[in-house]
C-alpha positions as CSV (number, residue, x, y, z in Angstrom):
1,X,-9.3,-2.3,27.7
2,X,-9.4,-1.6,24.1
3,X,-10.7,1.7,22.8
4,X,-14.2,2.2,20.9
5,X,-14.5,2.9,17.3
6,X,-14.6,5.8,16.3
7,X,-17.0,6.7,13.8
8,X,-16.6,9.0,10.3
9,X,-18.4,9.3,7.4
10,X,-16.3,8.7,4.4
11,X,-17.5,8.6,0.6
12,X,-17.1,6.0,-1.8
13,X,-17.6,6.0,-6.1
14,X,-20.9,4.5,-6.8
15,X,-19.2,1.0,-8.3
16,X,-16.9,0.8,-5.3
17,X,-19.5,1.1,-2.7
18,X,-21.1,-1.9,-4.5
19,X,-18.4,-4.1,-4.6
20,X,-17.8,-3.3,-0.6
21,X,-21.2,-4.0,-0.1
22,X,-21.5,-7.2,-1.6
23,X,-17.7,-8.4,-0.9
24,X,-18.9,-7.3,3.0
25,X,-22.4,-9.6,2.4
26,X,-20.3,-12.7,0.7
27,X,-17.6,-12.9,3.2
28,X,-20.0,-12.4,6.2
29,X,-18.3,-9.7,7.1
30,X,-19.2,-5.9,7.9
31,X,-18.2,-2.9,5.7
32,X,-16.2,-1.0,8.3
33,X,-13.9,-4.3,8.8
34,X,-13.1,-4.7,5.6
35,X,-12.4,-1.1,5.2
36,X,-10.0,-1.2,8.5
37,X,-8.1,-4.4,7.1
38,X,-8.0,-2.1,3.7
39,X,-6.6,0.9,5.8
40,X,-4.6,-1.3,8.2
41,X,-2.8,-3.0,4.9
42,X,-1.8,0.2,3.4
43,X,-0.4,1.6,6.1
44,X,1.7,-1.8,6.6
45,X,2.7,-1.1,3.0
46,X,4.1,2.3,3.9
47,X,6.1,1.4,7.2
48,X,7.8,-1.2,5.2
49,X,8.4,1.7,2.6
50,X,10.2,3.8,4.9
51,X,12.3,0.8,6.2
52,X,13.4,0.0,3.1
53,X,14.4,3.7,2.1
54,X,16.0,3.7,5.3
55,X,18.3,1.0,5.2
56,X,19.3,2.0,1.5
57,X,20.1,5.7,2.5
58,X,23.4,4.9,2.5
59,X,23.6,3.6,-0.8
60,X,25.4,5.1,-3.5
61,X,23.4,6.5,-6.4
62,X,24.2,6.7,-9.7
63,X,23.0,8.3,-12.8
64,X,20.7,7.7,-15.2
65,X,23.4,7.3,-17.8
66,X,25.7,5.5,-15.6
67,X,23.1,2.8,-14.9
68,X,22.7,2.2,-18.5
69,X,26.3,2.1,-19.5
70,X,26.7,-0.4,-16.7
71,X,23.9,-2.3,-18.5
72,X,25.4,-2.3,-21.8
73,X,28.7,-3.0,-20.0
74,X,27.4,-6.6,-19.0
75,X,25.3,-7.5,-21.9
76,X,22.2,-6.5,-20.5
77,X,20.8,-3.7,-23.0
């Protein structure tokens, strides 16, 4: 059995609350979902983030300067 909503009150900018409102009212669709998908995407965004920095962790880095001699070094710059 899932858990119920919970409930918060969170503020929007005047022109965003708008554009909630009537993407909620064209898309049949209530505010809080569209806020959850909103949310829910984000935090997607930043698990696949983390991944990524994690599987490049052992990476060598390079400098600034290196990077662009490298560049140069293959006709790129």
């Amino acid at each position: 059995m899932s858990e119920p909503s919970k409930r918060s009150t969170i503020y929007f900018e005047p022109e965003i609350h708008k554009a909630l409102r009537l993407k909620a009212a064209s898309t049949h669709r209530s505010m809080s979902d569209l806020v959850n998908e909103a949310v829910r995407q984000a935090l997607q965004e930043d698990h696949e983030d983390l991944a990524a920095f994690d599987e490049r962790a052992a990476e060598p880095t390079i400098t600034y300067e290196e990077l662009l001699n490298d560049l140069k070094a293959h006709g790129k710059l």
